[in-house]
N, C-alpha and C positions, 0 to 999 in steps of 0.2 A: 242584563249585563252586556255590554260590550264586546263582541269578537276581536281576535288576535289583528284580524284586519283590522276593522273598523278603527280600534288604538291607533297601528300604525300609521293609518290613514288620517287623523286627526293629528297624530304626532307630526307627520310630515309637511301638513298643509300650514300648522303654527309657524313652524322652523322656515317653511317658505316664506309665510308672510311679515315673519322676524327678519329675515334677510334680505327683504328687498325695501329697506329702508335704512338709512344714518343715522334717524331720529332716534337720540335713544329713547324719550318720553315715549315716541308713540309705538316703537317695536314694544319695549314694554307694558303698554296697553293695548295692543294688539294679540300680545301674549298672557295677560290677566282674562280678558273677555272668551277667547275660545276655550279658555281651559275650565271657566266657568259653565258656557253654553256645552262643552263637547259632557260636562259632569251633572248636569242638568240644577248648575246651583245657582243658590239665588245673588251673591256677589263673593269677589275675592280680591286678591290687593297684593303688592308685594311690597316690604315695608326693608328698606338698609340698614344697616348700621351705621349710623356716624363716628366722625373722625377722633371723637372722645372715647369710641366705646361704651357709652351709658344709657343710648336712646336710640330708638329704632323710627328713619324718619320714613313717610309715607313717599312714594315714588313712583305707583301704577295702579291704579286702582278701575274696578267695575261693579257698577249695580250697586254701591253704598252712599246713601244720601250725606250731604255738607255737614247737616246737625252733626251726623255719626263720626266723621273724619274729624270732625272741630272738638269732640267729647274731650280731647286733652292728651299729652304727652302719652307714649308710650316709654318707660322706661323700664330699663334690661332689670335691675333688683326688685322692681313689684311687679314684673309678669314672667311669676313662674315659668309660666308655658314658653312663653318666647326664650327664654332662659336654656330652657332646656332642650329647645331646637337650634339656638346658637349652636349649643353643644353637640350638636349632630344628630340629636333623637327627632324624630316621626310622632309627634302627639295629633289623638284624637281627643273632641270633646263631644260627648254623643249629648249633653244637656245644660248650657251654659249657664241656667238658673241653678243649678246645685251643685256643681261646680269651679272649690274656693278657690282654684288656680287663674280664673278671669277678673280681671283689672278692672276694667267697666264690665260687669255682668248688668245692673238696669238700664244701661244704654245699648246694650246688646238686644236685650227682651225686647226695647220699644224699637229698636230696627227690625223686629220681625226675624229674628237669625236665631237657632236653636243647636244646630253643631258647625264643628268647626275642627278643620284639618288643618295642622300645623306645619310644616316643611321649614327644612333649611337651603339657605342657597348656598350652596361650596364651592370654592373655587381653590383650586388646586391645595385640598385638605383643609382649608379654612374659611369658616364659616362670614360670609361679608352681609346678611339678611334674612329675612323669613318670607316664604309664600303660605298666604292664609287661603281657604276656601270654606265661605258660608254658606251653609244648608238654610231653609224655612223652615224642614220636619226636621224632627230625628234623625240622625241617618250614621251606620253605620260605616264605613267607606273598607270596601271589599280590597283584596291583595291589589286586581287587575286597575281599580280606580289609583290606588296609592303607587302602583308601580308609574301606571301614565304621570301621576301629577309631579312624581320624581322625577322623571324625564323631562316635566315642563319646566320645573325648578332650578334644575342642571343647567337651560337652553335660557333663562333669565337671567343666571350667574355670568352665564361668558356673555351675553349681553350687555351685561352692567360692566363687564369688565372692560368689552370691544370698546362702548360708550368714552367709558375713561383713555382705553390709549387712542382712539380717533381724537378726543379734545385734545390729548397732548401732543399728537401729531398738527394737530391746527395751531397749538400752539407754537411749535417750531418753524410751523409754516411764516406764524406771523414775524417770528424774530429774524429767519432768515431774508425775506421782504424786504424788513428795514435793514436788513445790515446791508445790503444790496441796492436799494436805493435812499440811503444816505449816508452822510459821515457825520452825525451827529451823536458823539458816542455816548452823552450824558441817557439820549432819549433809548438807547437800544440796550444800557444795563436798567433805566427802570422799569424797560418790559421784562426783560429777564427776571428781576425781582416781583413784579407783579404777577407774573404765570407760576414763577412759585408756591407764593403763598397765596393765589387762589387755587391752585391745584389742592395744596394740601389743605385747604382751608386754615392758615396758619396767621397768627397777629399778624404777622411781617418778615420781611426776608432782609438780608443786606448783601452786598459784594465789597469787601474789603481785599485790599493791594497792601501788598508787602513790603516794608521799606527795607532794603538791605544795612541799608547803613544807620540806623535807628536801630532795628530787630524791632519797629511798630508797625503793626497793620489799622491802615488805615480806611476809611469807609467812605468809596467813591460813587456809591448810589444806593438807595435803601426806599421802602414803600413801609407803610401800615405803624412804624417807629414811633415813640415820643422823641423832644428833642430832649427831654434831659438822661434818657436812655443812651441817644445817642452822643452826647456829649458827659457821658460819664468819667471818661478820665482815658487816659493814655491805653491802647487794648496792645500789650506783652506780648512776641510771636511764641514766646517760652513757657508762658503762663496761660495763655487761653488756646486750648484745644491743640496742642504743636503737635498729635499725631498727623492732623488733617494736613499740616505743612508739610509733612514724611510722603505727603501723596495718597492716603488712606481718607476715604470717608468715618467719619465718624458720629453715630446717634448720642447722643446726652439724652437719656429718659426723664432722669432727672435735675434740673437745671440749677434749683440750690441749695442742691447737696452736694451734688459731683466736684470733688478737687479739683479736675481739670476745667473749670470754668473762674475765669479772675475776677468776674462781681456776683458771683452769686442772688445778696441783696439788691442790687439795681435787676435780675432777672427775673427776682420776686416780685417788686416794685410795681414791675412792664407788666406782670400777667403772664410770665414765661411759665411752659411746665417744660419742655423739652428743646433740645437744640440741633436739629441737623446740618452737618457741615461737610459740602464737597469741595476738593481743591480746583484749583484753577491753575492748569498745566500749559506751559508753554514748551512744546517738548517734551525736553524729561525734567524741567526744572518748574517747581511749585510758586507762580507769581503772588495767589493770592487763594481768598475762600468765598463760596458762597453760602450765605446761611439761612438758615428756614428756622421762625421761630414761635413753637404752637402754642395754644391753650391750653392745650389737652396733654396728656403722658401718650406720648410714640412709641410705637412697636415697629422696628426695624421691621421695613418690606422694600426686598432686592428690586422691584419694581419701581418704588420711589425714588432710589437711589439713582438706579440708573437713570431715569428721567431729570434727576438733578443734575447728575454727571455731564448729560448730553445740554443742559442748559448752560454750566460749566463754560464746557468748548464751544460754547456762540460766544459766552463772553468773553471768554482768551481770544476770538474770531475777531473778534470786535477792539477790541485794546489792542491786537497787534494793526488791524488795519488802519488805526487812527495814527500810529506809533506811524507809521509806513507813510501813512498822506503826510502828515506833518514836514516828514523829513523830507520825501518829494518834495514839498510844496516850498520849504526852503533852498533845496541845490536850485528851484525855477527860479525862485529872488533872485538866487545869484546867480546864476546864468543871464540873468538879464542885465543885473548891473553891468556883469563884466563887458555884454554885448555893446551896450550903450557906450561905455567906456573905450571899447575900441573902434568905435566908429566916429568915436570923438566928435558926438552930438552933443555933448556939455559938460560940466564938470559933473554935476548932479546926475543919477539912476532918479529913472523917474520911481513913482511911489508904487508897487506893486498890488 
């Protein structure tokens, strides 16, 4: 068994060797392998939740051969076990041949794996994956082992999370780039709609603008859309979503059913299950919305939001700066006509 040291000392040197890296793939396989070798097991794996909630996808794995990972979906309602480590519980399996809580039990046996420790990864109380660790023998796994592999568990949770806000840092990185070196404002909302709905892994995104004088929002750049989605019919500031116009973000979980959505049907049609919508502030005044639009039923997370919000305000960044060249670039026209004009080089400005 392990000394108080020894733990620590293994705990520290993961956490080091998790930290001096960006990669999320390889901190977390950096972090599967020592927790393996420091437990003397034969492979382990840390397996996410996806964006539906229904499947746990693979994402770091050690010591488990191709055949084993290819054996076929893991999904959250046929493994018990994983189920119940979403939920925050610590399951052991000390014999996974007689043991009706495993999913593939004869693809287990022919990997040569006989128990198996379950972990949740949590992140700030909520469960986002599972850390597995496979034995050869039997094996009990003592307080000292299960306290370690909770630590290691902990330490892949904020790595998975660091992972996500450094890509969305990259991606702000990309938007501001281009807002900066260009004025082509078609090209910098459909980054903004594309970092969207890859972030969220979502059908598609759109940025619809506000018409005052209509009360219709209109859709000035959109990615992943059908066109007959898109060209469904006139979109109501009054009838689709007008909290988000108040200035408020708003989640739609479910897209059609919810009142506050004005096609419903064409949202069914698309593949829609949920709708996130943040405004688009110019100011203190609401120009327009950005929308994210999933597969899957959405659970409000203040983390998503805010990363919407902040994509938001590149957009408004970006529609006032084109707003702004525009209008320079007309006082230049006439600045010059008039120049021409008083120098009484012709009748004509020349063509700017």
């Amino acid at each position: 068994m392990a000394t108080q040291n020894e733990f620590m000392g293994s705990l520290c040197k993961i956490c080091e060797s998790v930290a001096s890296t960006l990669d999320y793939t390889e901190a977390l396989n950096i972090l599967v392998e020592n927790a393996a070798k420091y437990l003397g097991a034969k492979a382990s794996s840390v397996r996410m939740l996806d964006r539906t909630g229904t499947a746990l996808e693979i994402v770091a794995t050690y010591g488990l051969s191709k055949t084993y990972l290819g054996k076929g979906p893991v999904e959250v309602e046929k493994s018990a076990i994983d189920k119940m480590a979403l939920a925050g519980e610590i399951v052991q399996i000390r014999d996974v041949s007689r043991d009706e809580r495993i999913q593939y039990p004869e693809e287990a046996e022919k990997e040569g794996i006989k128990s198996v420790l379950f972990l949740p990864l949590k992140y700030k109380g909520r469960a986002i994956g599972v850390l597995r660790i496979y034995m050869q023998k039997e094996h009990e796994f003592p307080k000292s082992e299960v306290n370690f592999i909770s630590a290691v568990a902990t330490q892949g949770a904020i790595t998975i999370k660091n992972a996500q806000r450094y890509n969305r840092l990259k991606s702000f990185y990309e938007i501001g780039k281009t807002i900066t070196s260009e004025l082509k404002l078609p090209r910098v909302l459909e980054l903004i709609c594309q970092s969207a709905a890859n972030d969220l892994k979502a059908i598609g995104a759109s940025i619809m603008m506000l018409d005052p004088e209509s009360g219709t929002l209109n859709v000035v750049s959109s990615v992943g859309l059908t066109e007959s989605f898109l060209k469904k019919g006139s979109v109501e500031a009054d009838k689709s979503i007008k909290s988000c116009l108040e200035g408020r973000p708003v989640v739609i979980e479910d897209a059609a059913a919810d009142m506050r959505i004005q096609y419903p049907e064409q949202a069914r049609k698309e593949g829609i299950k949920s709708i996130i919508c943040v405004p688009l502030r110019l100011k203190e005044k609401v120009i327009g919305t950005l929308r994210v639009y999933t597969g899957y039923q959405y659970k409000k997370d203040e983390e998503d939001i805010e990363f919407l919000s902040i994509l938001a305000d590149f957009g408004t960044v970006a529609i006032e700066n084109a707003r702004l060249y525009e209008h320079i670039e007309k006082e230049y026209e006439e600045l010059a006509r008039d120049v021409w004009k008083w120098y009484d080089w012709g009748e004509r400005a020349p063509r700017i």
